[in-house]
C-alpha positions in Angstrom: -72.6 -11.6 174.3 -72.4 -14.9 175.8 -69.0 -15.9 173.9 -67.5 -12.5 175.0 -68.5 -13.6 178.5 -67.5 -17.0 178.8 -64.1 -16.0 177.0 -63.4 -13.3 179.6 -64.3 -15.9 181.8 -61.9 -18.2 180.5 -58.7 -16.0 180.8 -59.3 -14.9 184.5 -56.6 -18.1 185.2 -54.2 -16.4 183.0 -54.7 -12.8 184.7 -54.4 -14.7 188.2 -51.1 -16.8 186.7 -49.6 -13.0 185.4 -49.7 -11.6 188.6 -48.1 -14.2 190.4 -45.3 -13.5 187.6 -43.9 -11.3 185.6 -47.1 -9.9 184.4 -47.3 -5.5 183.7 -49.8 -4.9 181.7 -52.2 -2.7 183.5 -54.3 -2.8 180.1 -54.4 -6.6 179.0 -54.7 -7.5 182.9 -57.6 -6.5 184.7 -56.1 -7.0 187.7 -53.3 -5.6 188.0 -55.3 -2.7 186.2 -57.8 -2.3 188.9 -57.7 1.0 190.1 -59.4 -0.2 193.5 -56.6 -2.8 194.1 -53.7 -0.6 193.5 -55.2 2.2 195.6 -54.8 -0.2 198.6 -51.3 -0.9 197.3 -51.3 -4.2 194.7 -48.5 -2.9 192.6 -46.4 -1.7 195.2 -46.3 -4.9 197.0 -45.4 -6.6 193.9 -42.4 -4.1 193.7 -41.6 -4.8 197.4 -42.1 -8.8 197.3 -40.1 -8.9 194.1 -37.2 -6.5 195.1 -36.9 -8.6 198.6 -36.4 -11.8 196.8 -33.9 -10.6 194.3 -32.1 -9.5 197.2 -32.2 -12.9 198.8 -31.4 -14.7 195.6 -28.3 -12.3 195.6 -27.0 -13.2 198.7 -27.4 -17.1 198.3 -25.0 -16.2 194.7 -22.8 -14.1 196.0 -19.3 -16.4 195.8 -20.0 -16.5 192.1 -18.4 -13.1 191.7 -15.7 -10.9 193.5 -17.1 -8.6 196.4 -16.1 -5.1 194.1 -18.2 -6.2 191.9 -21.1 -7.4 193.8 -20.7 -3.5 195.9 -20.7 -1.8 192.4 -23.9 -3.5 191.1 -25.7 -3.4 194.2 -24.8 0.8 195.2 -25.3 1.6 191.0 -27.3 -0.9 189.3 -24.6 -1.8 187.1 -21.2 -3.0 186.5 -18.7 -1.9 184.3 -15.7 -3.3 182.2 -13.2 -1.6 179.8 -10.6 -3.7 178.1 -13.1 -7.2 178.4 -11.6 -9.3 176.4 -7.7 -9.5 175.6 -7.5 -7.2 172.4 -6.4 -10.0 170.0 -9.6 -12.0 171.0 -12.1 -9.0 170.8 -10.8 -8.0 167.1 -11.5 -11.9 165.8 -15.3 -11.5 167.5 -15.3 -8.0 165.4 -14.6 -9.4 162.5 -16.9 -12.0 162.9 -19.6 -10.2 163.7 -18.9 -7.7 161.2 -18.9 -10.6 158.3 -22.2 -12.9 159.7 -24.7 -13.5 157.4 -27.9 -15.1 158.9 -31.6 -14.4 159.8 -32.4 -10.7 161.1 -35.3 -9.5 162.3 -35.4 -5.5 161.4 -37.5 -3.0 162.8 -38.0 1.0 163.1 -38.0 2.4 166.5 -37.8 6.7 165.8 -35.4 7.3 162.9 -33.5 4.2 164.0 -33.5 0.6 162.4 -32.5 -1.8 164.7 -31.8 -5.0 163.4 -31.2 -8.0 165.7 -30.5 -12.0 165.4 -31.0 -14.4 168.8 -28.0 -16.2 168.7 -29.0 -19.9 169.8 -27.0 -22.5 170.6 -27.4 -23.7 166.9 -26.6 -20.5 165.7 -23.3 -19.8 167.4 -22.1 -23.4 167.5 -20.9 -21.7 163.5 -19.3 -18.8 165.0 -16.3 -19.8 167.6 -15.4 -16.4 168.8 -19.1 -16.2 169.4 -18.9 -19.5 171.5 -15.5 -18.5 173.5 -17.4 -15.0 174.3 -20.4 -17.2 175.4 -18.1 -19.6 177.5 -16.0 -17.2 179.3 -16.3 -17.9 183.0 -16.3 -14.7 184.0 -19.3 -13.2 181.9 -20.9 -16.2 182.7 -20.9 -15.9 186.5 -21.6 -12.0 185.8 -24.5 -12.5 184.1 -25.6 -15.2 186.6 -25.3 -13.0 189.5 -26.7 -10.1 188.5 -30.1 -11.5 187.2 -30.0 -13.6 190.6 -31.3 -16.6 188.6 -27.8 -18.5 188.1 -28.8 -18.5 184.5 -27.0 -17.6 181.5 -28.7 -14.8 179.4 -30.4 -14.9 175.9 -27.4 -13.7 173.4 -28.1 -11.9 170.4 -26.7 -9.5 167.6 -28.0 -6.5 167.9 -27.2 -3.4 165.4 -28.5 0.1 165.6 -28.6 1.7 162.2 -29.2 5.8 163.1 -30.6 8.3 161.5 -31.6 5.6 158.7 -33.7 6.9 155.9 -37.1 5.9 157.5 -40.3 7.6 158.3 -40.1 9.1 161.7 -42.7 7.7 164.8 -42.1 7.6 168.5 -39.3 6.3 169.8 -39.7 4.4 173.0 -35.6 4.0 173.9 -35.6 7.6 173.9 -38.1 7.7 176.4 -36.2 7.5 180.1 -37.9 4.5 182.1 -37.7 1.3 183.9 -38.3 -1.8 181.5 -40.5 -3.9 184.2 -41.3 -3.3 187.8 -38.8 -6.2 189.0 -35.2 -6.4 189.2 -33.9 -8.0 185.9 -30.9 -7.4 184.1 -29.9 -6.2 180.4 -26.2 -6.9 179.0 -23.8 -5.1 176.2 -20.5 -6.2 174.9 -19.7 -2.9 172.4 -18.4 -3.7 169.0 -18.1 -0.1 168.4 -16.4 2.4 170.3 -19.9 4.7 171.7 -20.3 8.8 172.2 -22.9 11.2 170.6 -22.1 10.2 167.4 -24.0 6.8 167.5 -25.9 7.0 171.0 -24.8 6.1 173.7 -26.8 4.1 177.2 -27.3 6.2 179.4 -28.6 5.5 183.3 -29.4 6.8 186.8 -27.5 5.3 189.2 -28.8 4.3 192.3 -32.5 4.5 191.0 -32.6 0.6 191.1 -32.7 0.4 194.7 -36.2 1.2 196.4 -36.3 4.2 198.4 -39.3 5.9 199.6 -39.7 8.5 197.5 -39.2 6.0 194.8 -42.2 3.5 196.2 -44.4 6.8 196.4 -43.4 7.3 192.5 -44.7 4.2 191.7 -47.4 4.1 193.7 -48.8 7.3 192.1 -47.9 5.7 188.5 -50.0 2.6 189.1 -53.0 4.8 189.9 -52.2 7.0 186.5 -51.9 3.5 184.5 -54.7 2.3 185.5 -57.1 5.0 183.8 -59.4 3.9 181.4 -59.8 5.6 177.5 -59.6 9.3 177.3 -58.7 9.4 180.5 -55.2 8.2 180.2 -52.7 10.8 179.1 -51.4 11.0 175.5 -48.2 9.4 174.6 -48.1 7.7 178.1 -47.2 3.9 178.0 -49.7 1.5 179.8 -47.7 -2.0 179.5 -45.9 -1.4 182.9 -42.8 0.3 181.5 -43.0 3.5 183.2 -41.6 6.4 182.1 -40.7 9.1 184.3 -39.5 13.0 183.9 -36.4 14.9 184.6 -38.5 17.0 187.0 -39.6 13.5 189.1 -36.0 12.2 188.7 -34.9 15.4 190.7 -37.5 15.1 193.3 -36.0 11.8 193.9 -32.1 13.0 194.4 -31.1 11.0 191.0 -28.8 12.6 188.3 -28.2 10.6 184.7 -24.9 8.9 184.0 -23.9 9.5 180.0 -21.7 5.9 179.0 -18.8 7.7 176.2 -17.1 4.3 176.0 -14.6 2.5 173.6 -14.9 -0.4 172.2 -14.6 -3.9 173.8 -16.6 -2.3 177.1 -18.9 -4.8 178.9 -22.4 -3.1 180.4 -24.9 -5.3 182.7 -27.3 -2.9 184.1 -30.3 -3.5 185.8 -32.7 -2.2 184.2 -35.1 -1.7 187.0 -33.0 1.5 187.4 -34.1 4.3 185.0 -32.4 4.5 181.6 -32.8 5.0 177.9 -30.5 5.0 174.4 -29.2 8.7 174.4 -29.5 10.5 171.2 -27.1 10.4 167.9 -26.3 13.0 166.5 -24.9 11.2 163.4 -26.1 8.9 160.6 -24.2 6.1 162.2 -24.0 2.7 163.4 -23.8 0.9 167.0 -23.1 -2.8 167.0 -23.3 -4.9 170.4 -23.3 -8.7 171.8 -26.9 -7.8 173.3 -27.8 -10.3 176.8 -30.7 -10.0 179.0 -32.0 -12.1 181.5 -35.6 -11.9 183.0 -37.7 -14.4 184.7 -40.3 -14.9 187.5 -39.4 -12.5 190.1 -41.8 -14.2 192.7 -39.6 -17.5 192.5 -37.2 -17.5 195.7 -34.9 -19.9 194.3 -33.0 -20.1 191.2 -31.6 -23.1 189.5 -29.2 -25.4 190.2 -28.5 -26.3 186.8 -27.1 -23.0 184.9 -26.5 -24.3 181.0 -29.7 -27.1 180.8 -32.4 -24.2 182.2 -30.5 -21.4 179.9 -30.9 -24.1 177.0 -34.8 -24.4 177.9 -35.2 -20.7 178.3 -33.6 -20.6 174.9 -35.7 -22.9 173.3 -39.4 -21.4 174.6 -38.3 -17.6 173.9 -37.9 -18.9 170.1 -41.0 -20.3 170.0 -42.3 -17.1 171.5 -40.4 -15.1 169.1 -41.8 -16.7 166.1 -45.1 -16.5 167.7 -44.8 -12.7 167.8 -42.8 -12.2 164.3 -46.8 -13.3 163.2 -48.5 -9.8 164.0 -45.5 -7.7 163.7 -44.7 -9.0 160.1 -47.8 -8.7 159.3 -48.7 -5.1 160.6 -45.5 -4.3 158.4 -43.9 -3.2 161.9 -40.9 -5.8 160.9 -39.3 -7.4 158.1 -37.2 -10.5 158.3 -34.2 -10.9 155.7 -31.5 -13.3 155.5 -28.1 -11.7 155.1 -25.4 -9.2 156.2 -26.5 -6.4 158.7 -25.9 -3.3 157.5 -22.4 -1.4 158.5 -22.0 2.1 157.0 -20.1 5.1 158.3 -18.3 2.6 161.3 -14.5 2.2 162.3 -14.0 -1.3 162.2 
């Protein structure tokens, strides 16, 4: 009794540090769990405070990119681009891609394997289409723009392997929802061309900006996540990745955009806005140069020094990474393997 005390004692710093941050969890953090706190509007102002200081953030970055692009992310959430690279370039990075053999970390999500590798700066220094992707100016000041944190992103490999002959659990992609209740930002470069065949992104544009029938939505969300046991709903997620209805995305004017695009397309979405992977109708493949960028929201500055903080980034998300490959390896929720990823039934 008196360890369990003193130990829940001990972690009230890291609660207090979490919601100055990017903490979500309305189970692991009491705090930002308490029912009594959110009724008089705790996660709310988080979503306010945060979404004020991205804004700022945005402004203070805005010569990085051109002002169609910075209209387009701010009115949709996301921005766009077919044709990234000049053909040539894009079908070496294919082929690349298509022929690296590395570490992968593999694991189920519905009757999909997805297999990823993080591509440090170790990694890709082997791979030089990999590197000239990395290093083209304008991805880089897209990416640093739209996660307002002059940053680059984490890069990895990430292959979807659909309808793979797995046993069948909950899917959470599948799921529409916001990944966080901050602005951040997710990336794709498609190696494959994407339609129903291999499931493609799809999002609600629009639903990244606050509004108030979207504050109201989350303000009656933080009440729901904050139940306790039986209480809480069955096959609700409590880690502060809301998921929300067709009927509530009505009520709240949005409609769902469906991304049917080739090859060679470029996505950066942020993924405060509602999405989720659409279905595939098709034992298939998707393969994509996967970015994303997420940091304290409550910091109103962002660095002055893009590649040294991305290096830094890069280095403690490994160490978290192998941290985490600890329980999920050992739950037998992942494998790791060393090798090629696995490329059946694709057009490359």
């Amino acid at each position: 009794m008196a360890r369990s005390s003193i130990k829940f004692l001990w972690q009230w710093p890291k609660w207090l540090l979490e919601l100055f941050a990017w903490g979500k969890s309305f189970k692991n953090n009491p705090i930002i769990g308490s029912y009594w706190l959110n009724r008089c509007g705790l996660h709310v102002m988080r979503v306010v405070v945060a979404q004020a200081l991205f804004r700022f953030r945005l402004i203070l970055l805005a010569p990085l990119v051109p002002a169609e692009d910075r209209r387009t992310f701010l009115k949709d959430g996301y921005v766009l681009k077919e044709n990234f690279l000049p053909p040539e370039q894009f079908a070496r990075l294919a082929r690349e891609l298509e022929s690296y053999e590395g570490d992968v970390r593999e694991f189920v999500e519905g009757t999909t394997l997805t297999q990823r590798t993080f591509m440090t700066h170790d990694v890709r220094s082997g791979l030089p289409e990999f590197q000239a992707l990395v290093r083209d100016p304008r991805l880089d000041r897209l990416m640093r723009y739209c996660s307002s944190k002059n940053r680059p992103p984490l890069f990895y490999i990430e292959n979807l392997c659909n309808h793979a002959n797995v046993t069948p659990r909950p899917d959470p992609q599948r799921d529409m929802h916001a990944d966080t209740f901050h602005p951040c930002v997710k990336g794709w470069l498609y190696v494959d061309a994407v339609d129903d065949r291999n499931g493609p992104y799809i999002y609600v544009p629009g639903s990244h900006r606050l509004s108030w029938r979207r504050l109201k939505w989350e303000y009656r969300q933080s009440l729901e996540a904050c139940k306790k046991g039986s209480a809480r709903a069955p096959g609700r997620y409590w880690d502060g990745s809301f998921r929300v209805s067709a009927a509530e995305l009505a009520e709240m004017g949005f409609a769902r955009r469906k991304f049917c695009v080739p090859a060679n397309t470029l996505v950066i979405g942020n993924v405060y806005g509602f999405h989720r992977r659409g279905e595939a109708l098709e034992k298939s493949n998707r393969m994509t140069v996967w970015m994303q960028a997420r940091d304290n929201p409550f910091n109103p500055l962002f660095t002055l020094w893009p590649q040294r903080t991305g290096r830094l980034f890069e280095w403690v998300w490994g160490k978290v990474l192998v941290k985490l490959d600890r329980g999920k390896l050992a739950s037998g929720e992942q494998r790791n393997f060393h090798g090629h990823f696995s490329r059946e039934n694709t057009n490359l």
